[in-house]
N, C-alpha and C positions, 0 to 999 in steps of 0.2 A: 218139777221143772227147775231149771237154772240159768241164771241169764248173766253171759259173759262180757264184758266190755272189752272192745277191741282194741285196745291202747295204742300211741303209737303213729297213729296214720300223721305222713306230714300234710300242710298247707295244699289245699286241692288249687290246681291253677288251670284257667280255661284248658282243654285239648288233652287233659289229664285221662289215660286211659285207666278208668276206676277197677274194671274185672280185673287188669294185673296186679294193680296196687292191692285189691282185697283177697288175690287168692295167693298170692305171696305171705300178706300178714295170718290168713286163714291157717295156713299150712306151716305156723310158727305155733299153731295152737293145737291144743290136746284136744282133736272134739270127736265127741260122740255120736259119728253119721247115721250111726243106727236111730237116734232119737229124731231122725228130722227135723235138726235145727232149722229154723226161721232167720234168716237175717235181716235187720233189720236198720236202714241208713236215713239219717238225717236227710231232709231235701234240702238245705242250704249245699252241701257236696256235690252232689245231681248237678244243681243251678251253676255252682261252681266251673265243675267238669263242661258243662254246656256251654259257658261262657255266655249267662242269663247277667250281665251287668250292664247298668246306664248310667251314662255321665249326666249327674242332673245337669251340670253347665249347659247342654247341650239341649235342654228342654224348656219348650216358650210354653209358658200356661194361657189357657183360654180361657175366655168370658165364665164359663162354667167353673173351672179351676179355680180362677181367683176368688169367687162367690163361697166356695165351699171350703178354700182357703180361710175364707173371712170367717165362716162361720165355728170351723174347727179348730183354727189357731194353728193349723200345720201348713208347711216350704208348699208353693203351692204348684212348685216343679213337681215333688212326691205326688201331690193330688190330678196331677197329669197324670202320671202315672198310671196311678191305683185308675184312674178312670178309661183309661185306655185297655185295660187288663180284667174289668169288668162288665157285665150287663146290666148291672141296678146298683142305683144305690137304696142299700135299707135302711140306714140310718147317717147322721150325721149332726154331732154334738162337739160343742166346746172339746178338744181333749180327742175326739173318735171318729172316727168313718167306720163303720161297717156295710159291706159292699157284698153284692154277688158275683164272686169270680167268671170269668168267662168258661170255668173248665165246674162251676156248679154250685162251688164251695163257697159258702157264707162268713167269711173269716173279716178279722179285722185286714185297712191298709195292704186288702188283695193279697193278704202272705207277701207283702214286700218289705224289707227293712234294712237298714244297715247297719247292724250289730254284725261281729265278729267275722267281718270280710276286711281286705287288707285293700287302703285309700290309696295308698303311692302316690300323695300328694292331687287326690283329684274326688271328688264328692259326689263316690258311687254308690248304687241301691242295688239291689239284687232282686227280680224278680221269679216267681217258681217256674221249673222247667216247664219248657215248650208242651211239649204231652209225657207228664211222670207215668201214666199209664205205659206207655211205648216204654220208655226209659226202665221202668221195671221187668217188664218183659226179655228185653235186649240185656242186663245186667243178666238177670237166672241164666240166660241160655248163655252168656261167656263164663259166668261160672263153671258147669256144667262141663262145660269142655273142655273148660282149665281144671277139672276132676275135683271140684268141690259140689257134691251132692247135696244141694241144699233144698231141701223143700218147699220152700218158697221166701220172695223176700216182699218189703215193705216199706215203703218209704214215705215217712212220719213228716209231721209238723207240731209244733205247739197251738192250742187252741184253745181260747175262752169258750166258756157256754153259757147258755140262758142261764141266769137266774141260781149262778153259781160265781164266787170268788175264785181266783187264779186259772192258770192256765194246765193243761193234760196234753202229751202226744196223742196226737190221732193220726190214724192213717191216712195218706193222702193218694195213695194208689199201691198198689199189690200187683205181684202173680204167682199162680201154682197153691194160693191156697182157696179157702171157703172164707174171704172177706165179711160177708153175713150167712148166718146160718139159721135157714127158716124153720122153725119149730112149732108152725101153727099147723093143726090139726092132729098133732101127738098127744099123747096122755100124760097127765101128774100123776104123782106116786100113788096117787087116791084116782084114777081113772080117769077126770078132770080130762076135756079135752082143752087144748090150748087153742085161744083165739087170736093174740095178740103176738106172741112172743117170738121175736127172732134177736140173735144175738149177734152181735158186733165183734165179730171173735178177731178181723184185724186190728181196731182199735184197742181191745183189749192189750192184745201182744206189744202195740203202739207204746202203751201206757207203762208197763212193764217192763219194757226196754228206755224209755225215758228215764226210768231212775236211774239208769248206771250214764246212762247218755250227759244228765245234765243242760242248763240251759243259759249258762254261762260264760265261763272261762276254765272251764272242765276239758277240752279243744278232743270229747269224742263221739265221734259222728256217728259210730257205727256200734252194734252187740249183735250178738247172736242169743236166740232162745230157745233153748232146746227143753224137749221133751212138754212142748205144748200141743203141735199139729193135731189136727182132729181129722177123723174121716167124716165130710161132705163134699161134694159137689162144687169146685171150683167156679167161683163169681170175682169179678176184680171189685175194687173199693167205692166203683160209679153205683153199685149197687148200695149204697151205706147213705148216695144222699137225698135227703128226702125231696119229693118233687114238691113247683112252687106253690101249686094247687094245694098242698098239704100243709104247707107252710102255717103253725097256727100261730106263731109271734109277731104277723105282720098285721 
């Protein structure tokens, strides 16, 4: 496998039509369509393109907001937010909010943030797109027909995890591939049947395409990874989150 970085793309700005902008830069590249490249896009771009911004000026916190303002130490216009964008809160500490997205995801501050969006004089947050699952689907198919055969794409987030240090891309919705790939009730090399094991094959690609991506001032949203795709059974990324019943960190 090898994973390209897209270099290049400029400043995504609300109304931005993304399939042209990425099958123009696509088709400045040498790729190897035989390998079923995967592409794979930062969801700040998404959000971007969608025009997912809020003016905190414009945001009155409630009774709840300001409590949990108090307790976290964060604007507690942002904690409107994240709360409005969520169905639970899981945690909240000096320093943290971690929340249950309204779209499933367990993520800190709802996936909202204002790093590397452009203020123009006015103190915006960016929220994740409306439905990335849609958003994903609707990108492949204008690839597709702008003659970029991609086998599927993916569109990533940065994420903490239990009971680990820093953050990893994870996927945050797909289409066109095997998002999880279930492998229980197949054999190990020793005959072993598998009871547990399925694999996170979008996240993985997630993860692999994070390092050329960067999570800084690196300004690329997008890679290609080719020669990963796998033959199974096409599932999107909803399938990757564990239900709440399962939940054993609460």
């Amino acid at each position: 496998m090898h994973v390209v970085p897209l270099v290049g793309l400029p400043e995504i700005s609300p109304g931005t039509e993304l399939a042209d902008l990425l099958a123009a830069r696509l088709q400045t590249e040498t790729v190897d369509w035989g390998s079923s490249p995967l592409l794979v896009l930062a969801q700040k771009i998404i959000s971007k393109a969608e025009g997912r911004y809020v003016d905190l000026a414009e945001i009155t916190p409630d009774a709840q907001a300001l409590e949990l303002a108090r307790v976290t130490g964060k604007d507690p216009r942002m904690i409107s937010l994240i709360l409005a964008e969520s169905s639970e809160v899981v945690r909240a500490v000096p320093g943290l909010i971690i929340v249950r997205h309204r779209l499933g995801y367990v993520m800190a501050n709802a996936g909202i943030d204002q790093s590397n969006i452009p203020m123009q004089g006015r103190d915006l947050a960016l929220l994740l797109p409306e439905d990335p699952h849609a958003s994903a689907r609707h990108l492949l198919e204008q690839l597709r027909k702008l003659e970029c055969p991609l086998a599927g794409i993916i569109i990533s987030d940065s994420f903490g995890r239990p009971w680990r240090q820093g953050v990893v891309n994870i996927a945050l919705a797909s289409a066109g591939i095997p998002a999880l790939i279930d492998r229980r009730n197949t054999a190990d090399r020793h005959g072993r049947t598998l009871q547990v094991t399925q694999i996170a094959f979008a996240d993985a690609v997630a993860a692999a395409a994070g390092r050329v991506m960067g999570e800084a001032e690196e300004g690329v949203p997008a890679a290609l990874v080719c020669g990963l795709m796998t033959q199974a059974p096409e599932v999107d990324c909803r399938a990757l989150l564990r239900p709440p019943e399962m939940d054993l960190f609460q």
